[in-house]
Rosetta silent file (secondary structure, phi, psi, omega in degrees, C-alpha in Angstrom):
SEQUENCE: XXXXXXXXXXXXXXXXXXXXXXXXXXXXXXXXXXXXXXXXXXXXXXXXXXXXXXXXXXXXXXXXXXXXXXXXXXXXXXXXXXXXXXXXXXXXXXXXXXXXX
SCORE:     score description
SCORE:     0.000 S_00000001
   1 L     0.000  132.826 -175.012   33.492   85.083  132.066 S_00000001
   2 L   -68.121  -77.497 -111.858   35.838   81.853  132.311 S_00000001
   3 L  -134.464   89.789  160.206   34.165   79.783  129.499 S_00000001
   4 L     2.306  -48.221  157.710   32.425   80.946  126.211 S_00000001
   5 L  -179.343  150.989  173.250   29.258   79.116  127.738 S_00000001
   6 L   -82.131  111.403 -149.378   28.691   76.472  129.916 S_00000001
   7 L  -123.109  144.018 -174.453   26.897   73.378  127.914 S_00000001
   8 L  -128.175   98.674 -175.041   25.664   70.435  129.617 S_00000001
   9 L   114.834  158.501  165.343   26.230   67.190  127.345 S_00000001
  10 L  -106.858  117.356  171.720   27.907   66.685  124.477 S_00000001
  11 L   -50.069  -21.303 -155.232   26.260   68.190  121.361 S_00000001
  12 L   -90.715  165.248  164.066   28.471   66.692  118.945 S_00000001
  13 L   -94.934 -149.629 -162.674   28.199   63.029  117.811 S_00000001
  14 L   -97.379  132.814 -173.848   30.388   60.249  119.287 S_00000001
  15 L  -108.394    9.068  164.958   33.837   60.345  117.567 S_00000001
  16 L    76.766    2.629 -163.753   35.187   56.786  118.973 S_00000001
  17 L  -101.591  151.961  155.191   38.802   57.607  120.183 S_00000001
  18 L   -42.363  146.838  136.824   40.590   55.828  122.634 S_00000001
  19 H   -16.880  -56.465 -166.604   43.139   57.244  125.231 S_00000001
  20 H   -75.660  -45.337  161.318   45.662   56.014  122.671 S_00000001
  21 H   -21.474  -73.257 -164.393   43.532   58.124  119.985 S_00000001
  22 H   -72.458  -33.469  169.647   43.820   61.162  121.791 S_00000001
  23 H   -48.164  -38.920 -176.543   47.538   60.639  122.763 S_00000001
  24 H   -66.180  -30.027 -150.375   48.116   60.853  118.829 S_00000001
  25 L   -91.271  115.504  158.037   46.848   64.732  118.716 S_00000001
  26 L   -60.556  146.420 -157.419   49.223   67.099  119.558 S_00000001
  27 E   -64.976  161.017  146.819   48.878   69.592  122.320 S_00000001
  28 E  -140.175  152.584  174.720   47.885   73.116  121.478 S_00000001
  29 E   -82.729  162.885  177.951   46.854   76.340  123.284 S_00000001
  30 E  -144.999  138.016 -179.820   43.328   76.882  123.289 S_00000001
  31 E   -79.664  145.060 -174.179   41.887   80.013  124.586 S_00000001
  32 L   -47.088  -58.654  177.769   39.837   80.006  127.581 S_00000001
  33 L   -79.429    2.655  170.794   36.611   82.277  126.327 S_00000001
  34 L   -81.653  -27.148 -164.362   36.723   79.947  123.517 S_00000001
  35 E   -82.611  148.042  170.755   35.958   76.805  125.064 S_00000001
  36 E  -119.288  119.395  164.472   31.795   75.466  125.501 S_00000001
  37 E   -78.573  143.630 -175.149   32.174   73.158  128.427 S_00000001
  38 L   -73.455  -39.925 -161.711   30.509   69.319  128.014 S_00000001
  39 L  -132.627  150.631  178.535   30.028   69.606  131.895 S_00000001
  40 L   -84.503  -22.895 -154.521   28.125   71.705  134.355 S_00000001
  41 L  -123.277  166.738  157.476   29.616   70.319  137.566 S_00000001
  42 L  -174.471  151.403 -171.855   32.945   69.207  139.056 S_00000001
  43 L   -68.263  101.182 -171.840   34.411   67.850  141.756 S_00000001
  44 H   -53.667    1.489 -168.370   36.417   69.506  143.966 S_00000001
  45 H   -92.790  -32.461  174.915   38.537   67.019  145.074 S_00000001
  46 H   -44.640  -58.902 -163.036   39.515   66.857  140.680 S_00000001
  47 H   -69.952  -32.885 -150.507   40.319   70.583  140.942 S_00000001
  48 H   -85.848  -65.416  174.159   42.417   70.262  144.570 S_00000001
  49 L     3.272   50.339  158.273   44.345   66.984  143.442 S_00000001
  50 L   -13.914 -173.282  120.192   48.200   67.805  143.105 S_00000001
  51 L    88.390   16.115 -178.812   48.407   64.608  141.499 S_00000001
  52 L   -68.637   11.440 -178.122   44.660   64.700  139.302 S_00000001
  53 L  -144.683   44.957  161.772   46.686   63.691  136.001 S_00000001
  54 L   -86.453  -35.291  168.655   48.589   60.815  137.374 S_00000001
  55 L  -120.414    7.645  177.092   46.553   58.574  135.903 S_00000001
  56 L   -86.207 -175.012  159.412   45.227   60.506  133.266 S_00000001
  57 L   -76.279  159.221  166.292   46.408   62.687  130.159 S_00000001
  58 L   -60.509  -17.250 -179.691   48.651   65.683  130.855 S_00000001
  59 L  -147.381  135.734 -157.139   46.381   67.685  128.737 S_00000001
  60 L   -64.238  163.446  169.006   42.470   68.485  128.101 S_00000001
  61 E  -109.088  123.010  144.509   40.463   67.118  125.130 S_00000001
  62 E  -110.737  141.481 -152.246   38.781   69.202  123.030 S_00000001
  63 E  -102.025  105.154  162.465   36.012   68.187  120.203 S_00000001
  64 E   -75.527  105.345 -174.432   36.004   70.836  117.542 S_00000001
  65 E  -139.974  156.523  167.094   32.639   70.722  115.782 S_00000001
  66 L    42.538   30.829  174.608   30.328   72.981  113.809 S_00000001
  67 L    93.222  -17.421  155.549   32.586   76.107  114.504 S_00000001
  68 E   -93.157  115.114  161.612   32.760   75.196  117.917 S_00000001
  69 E   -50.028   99.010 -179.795   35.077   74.371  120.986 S_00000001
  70 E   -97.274  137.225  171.912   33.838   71.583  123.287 S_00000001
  71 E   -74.749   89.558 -144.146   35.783   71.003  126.565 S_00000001
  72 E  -104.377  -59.561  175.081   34.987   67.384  126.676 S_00000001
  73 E  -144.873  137.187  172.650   37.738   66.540  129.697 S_00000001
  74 L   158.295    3.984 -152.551   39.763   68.618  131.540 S_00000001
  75 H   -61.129  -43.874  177.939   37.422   71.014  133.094 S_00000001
  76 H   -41.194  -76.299 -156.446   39.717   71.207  136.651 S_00000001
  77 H   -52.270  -42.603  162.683   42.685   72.007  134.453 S_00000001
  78 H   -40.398  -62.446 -162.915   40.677   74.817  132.668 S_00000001
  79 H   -61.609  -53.639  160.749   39.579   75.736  136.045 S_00000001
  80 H   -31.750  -57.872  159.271   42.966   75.730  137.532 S_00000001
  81 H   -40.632  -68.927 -160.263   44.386   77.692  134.292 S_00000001
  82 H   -73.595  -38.006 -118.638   41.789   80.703  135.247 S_00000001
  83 H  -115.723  -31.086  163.544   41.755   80.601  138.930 S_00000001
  84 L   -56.358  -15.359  178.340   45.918   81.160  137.925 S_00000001
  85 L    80.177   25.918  175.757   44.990   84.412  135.938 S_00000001
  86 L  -116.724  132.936 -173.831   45.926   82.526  132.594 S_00000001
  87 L   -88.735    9.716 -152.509   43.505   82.943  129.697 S_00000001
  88 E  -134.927   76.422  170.844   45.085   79.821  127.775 S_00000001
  89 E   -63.813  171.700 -172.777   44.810   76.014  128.171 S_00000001
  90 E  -152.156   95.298 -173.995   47.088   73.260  126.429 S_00000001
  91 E  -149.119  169.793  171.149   44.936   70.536  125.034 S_00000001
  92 E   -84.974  136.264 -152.355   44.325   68.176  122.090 S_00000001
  93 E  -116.465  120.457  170.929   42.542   69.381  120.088 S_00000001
  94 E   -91.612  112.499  171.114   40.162   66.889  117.751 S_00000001
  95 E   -94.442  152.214 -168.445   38.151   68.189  114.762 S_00000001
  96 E  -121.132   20.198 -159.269   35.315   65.925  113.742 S_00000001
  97 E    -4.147   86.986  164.773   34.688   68.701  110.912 S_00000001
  98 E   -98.609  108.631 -142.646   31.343   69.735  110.966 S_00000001
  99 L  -131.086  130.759 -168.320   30.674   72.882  109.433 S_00000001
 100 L   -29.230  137.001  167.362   27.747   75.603  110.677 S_00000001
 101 L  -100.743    0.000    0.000   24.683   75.152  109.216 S_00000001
């Protein structure tokens, strides 16, 4: 298994940031089986791209809530990471600290 679980939506509430928001968070690895993806689908032409972060960030966003990773954007580069045999992404990582209930 790629993904901890494949989640459709975001669970989480809305946390407001910006581009430039997320630009402040520094990169981290994030493990692969760790991640709950946001999205079920994706486009293959995203995943194909040489050039899919050209106009984008360099690295995915993830929403840390309630004890959980969400993969909010990046899923080609996730995909890309695994399909590479690497169990390890490099993404920002935002906690909105929520804590299990």
């Amino acid at each position: 298994m790629i993904f901890k679980r494949v989640g459709d939506g975001r669970p989480y509430p809305d946390h407001g940031l910006s581009s430039r928001g997320w630009a402040a968070i520094p990169p981290r690895q994030v493990r692969l089986d760790q991640l709950v993806t946001t999205k079920d689908t994706l486009h293959l032409v995203a995943l194909l791209d040489e050039d899919s972060t050209f106009y984008g960030d360099l690295f995915a966003h993830v929403v840390s809530w309630q004890g959980e990773l969400y993969l909010e954007d990046g899923l080609h580069r996730a995909l890309r990471a695994a399909l590479q045999q690497r169990a390890v992404l490099h993404a920002r990582v935002h906690d909105l600290a929520g804590a299990p209930a």
